[in-house]
N, C-alpha and C positions, 0 to 999 in steps of 0.2 A: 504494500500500500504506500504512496508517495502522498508526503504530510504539504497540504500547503504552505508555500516558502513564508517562512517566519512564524510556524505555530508550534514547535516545538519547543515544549517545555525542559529547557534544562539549565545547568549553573551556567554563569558566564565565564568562558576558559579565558576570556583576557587577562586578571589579574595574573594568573598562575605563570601565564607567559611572559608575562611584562617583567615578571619578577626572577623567572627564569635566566631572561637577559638580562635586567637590570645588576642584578648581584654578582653574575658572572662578568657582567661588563666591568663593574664598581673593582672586583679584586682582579680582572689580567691588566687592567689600566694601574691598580694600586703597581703592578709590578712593572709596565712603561712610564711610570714615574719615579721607580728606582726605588718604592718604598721594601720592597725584599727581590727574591730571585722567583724564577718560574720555576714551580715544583708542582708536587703530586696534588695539592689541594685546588690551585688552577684547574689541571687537569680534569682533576676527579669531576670538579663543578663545570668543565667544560664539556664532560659527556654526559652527563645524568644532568643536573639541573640545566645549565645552559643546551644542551644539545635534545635529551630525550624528554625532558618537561615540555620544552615548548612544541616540540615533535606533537607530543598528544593533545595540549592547547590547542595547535593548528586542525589536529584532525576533529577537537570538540566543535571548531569554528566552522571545519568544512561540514558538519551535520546540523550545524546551524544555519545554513546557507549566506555565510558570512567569508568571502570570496579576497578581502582585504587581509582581512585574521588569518585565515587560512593561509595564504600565501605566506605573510609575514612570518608567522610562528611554524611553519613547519620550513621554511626558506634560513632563517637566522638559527633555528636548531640543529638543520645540516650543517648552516656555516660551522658553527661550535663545534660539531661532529669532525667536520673537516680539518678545521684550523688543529685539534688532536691531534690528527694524522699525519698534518703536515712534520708537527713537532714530534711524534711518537714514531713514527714509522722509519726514521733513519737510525733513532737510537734503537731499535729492535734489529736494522740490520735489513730490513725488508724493502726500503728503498735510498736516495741518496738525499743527503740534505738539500734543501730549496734554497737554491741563490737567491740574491738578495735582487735582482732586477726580476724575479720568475714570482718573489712574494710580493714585492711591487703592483705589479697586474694581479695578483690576484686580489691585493688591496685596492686597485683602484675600479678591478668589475664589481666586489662588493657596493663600492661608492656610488658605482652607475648606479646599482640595481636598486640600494638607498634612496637615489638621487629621485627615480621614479616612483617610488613609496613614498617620498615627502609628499612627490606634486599631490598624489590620492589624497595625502593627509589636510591638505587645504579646505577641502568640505569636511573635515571633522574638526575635533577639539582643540583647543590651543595647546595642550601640553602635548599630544601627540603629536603636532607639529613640530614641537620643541624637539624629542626625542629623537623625531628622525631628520631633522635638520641638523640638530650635531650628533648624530649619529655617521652622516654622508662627511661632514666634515670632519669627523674625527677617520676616517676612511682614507680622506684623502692625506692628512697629517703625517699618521702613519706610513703611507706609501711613502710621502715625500722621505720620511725619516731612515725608509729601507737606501729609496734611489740616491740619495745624497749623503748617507752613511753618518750624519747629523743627529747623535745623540740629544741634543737638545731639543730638535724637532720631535724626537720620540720622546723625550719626558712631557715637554707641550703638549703632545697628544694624551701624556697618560691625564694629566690635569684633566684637559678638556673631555677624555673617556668617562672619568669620575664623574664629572656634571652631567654626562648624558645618562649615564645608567643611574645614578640619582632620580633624573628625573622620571624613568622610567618606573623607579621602587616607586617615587611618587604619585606616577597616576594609575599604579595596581593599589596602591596606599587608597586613594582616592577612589575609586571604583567599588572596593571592598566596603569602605565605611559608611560611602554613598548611600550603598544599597541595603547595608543593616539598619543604618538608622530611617531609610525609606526617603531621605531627603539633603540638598546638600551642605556637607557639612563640608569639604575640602572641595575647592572652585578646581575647573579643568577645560 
């Protein structure tokens, strides 16, 4: 039986995603700001929380016929998924390290793909806005930071990653409280 679009009764998987990327963005930026080293807790959160949370947010959103969410949170959970691989899969032995002009691109298609998730975000909320406006530019920071070997460019990104995944815990913050207390309590 096919539910007519938009009658299905179920939780809203945005926060769980938001949050999914928000914290996982908050701690690999803590570490492109130089605040510790990349280790196993990045990781761990970059395949379970960041990668396979928002994996299933996206698939809650695509049963919701919610075709933004969808995209977003099963697309940035691969990322997560990926960005692992990149870093795990040389030190297992299983493929070779990614040069720094080869992470570049693949920072800078993230950026595109961002770049056109912002425009969407234009008819929704202002915070989502926010998130994926520097989210795009925090994209392109990074690349800069691979192609010009400019450590300072890459702490500048980790700062400006903190602000965007912030604002994302934000508006899962926001979404959640929203909706308990029935009214708004945190603007978005």
């Amino acid at each position: 039986m096919t539910l007519p679009k938009n009658s299905i009764n179920a939780a809203n998987p945005a926060p769980l995603g938001l949050l999914g990327f928000g914290m996982t963005t908050v701690l690999l930026n803590m570490h492109n700001a130089d605040f510790f080293s990349m280790g196993g807790m990045i990781l761990a959160m970059g395949i379970f929380y960041g990668g396979i949370a928002q994996i299933i947010a996206g698939i809650m959103e695509w049963r919701k016929q919610n075709t933004f969410g969808m995209t977003a949170f099963v697309s940035y959970g691969l990322f997560w998924l990926s960005l692992v691989g990149i870093l795990v899969l040389p030190e297992m032995g299983w493929a070779s390290a990614t040069e720094k002009s080869a992470m570049a691109a693949y920072l800078l298609i993230w950026g595109l793909f961002t770049a056109i998730m912002f425009v969407a975000t234009l008819k929704l909320n202002k915070v989502l806005q926010f998130v994926f406006g520097s989210l795009t530019l925090l994209f392109i920071l990074l690349a800069l930071g691979d192609i010009t070997g400019n450590a300072a460019i890459t702490r500048l990104a980790g700062y400006e990653g903190i602000i965007c995944g912030l604002s994302a815990i934000y508006l899962a913050a926001a979404e959640i409280i929203n909706e308990v207390y029935k009214k708004k309590v945190l603007p978005m």
